[in-house]
C-alpha positions as CSV (number, residue, x, y, z in Angstrom):
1,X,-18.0,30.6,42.1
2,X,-19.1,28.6,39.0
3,X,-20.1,29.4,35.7
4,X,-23.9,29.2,33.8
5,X,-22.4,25.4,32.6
6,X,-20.8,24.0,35.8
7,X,-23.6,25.7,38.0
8,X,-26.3,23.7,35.4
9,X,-24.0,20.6,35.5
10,X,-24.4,20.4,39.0
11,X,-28.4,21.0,39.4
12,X,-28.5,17.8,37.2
13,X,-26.8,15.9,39.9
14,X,-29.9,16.1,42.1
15,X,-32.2,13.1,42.9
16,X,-35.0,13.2,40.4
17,X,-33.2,16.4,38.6
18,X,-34.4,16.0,34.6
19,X,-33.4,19.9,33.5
20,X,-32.4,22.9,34.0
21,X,-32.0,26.4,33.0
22,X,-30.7,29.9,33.7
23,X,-33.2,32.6,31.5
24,X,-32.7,36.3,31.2
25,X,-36.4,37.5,32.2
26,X,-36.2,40.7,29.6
27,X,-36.4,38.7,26.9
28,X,-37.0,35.0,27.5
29,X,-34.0,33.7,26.4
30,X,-32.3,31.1,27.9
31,X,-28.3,32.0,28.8
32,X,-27.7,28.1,29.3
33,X,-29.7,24.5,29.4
34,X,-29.1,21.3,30.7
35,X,-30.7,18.5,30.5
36,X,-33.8,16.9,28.9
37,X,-37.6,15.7,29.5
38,X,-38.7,19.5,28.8
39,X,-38.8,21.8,25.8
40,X,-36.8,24.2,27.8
41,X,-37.1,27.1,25.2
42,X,-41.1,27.1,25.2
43,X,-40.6,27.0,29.2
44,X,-38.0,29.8,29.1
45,X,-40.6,31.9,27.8
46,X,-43.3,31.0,29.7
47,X,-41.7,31.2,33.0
48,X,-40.9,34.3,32.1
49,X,-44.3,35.7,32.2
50,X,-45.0,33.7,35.2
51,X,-42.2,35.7,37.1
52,X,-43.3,38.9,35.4
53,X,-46.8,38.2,36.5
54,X,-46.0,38.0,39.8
55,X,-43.5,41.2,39.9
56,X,-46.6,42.8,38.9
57,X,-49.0,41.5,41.3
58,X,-46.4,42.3,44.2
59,X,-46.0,45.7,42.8
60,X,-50.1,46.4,42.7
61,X,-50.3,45.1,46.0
62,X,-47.6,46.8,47.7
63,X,-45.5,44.2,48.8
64,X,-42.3,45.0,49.2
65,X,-40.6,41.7,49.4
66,X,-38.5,39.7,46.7
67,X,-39.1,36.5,45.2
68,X,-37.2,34.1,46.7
69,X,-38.5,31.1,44.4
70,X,-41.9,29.9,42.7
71,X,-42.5,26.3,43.0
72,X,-45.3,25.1,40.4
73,X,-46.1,21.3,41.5
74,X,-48.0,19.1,38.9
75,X,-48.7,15.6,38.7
76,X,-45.5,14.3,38.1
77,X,-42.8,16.9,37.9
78,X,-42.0,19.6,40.4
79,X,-40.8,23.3,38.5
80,X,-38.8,25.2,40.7
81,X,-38.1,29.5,39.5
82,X,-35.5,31.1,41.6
83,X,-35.1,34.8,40.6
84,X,-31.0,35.5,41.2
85,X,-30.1,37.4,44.0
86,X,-27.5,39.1,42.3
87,X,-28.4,39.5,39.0
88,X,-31.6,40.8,38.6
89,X,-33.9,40.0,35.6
90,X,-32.0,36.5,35.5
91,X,-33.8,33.7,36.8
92,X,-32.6,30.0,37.5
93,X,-35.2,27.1,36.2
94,X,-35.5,23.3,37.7
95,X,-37.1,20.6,36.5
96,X,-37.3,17.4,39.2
97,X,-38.9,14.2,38.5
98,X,-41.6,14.8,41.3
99,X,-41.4,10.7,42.1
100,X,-37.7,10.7,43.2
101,X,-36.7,14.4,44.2
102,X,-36.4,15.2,47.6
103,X,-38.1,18.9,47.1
104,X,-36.5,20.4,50.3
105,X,-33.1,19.3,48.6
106,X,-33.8,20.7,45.5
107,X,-35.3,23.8,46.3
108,X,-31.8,23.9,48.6
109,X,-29.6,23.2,46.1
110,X,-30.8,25.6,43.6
111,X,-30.4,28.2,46.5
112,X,-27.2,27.4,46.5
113,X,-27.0,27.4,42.8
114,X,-27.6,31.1,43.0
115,X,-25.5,32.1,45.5
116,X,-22.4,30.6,43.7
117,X,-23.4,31.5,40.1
118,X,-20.6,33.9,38.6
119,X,-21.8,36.1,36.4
């Protein structure tokens, strides 16, 4: 098990990694950062309503599935949202350098991340 800090320490140890983030979804707010290349409190709350948006279509369509992550890929960066498993309304954000990441890797390892986040 690790906490917020060591769990955050060790997304940044990923080819590519630039930040990352664990964000309570109620609110917006981040619960820890890491990193740097991103404003990581304007992308707390915007990922937020990303996530939120989604819940939502999911609900209106009936699907009844969970999130497992939402991968946003832009020109340069990858943005990886993983809603915890175990705590719900907390949500685990990755920012990868799209150029050197290895996006299977990193979308394991912040899978893993989750699993042995302590709460």
């Amino acid at each position: 098990m690790s906490t917020i800090k060591q769990m955050l320490d060790d997304l940044l140890t990923g080819d590519g990694a630039m930040c990352a983030a664990v964000v309570d979804s109620n609110s917006g707010m981040m619960l820890g950062s890491a990193g740097s290349g991103v404003d990581l409190e304007i992308a707390a709350a915007g990922n937020t309503e990303v996530v939120r948006a989604k819940l939502k279509t999911m609900k209106a369509l009936g699907l009844n599935e969970t999130i497992e992550d939402i991968l946003i890929t832009l020109g340069r960066q990858y943005h990886i949202i993983r809603p915890c498993a175990r705590k719900e309304g907390v949500f685990i954000y990755y920012v990868l350098d799209k150029a050197k990441a290895n996006l299977a890797m990193s979308r394991r390892k912040v899978q893993d991340a989750d699993r042995d986040l302590n709460f």
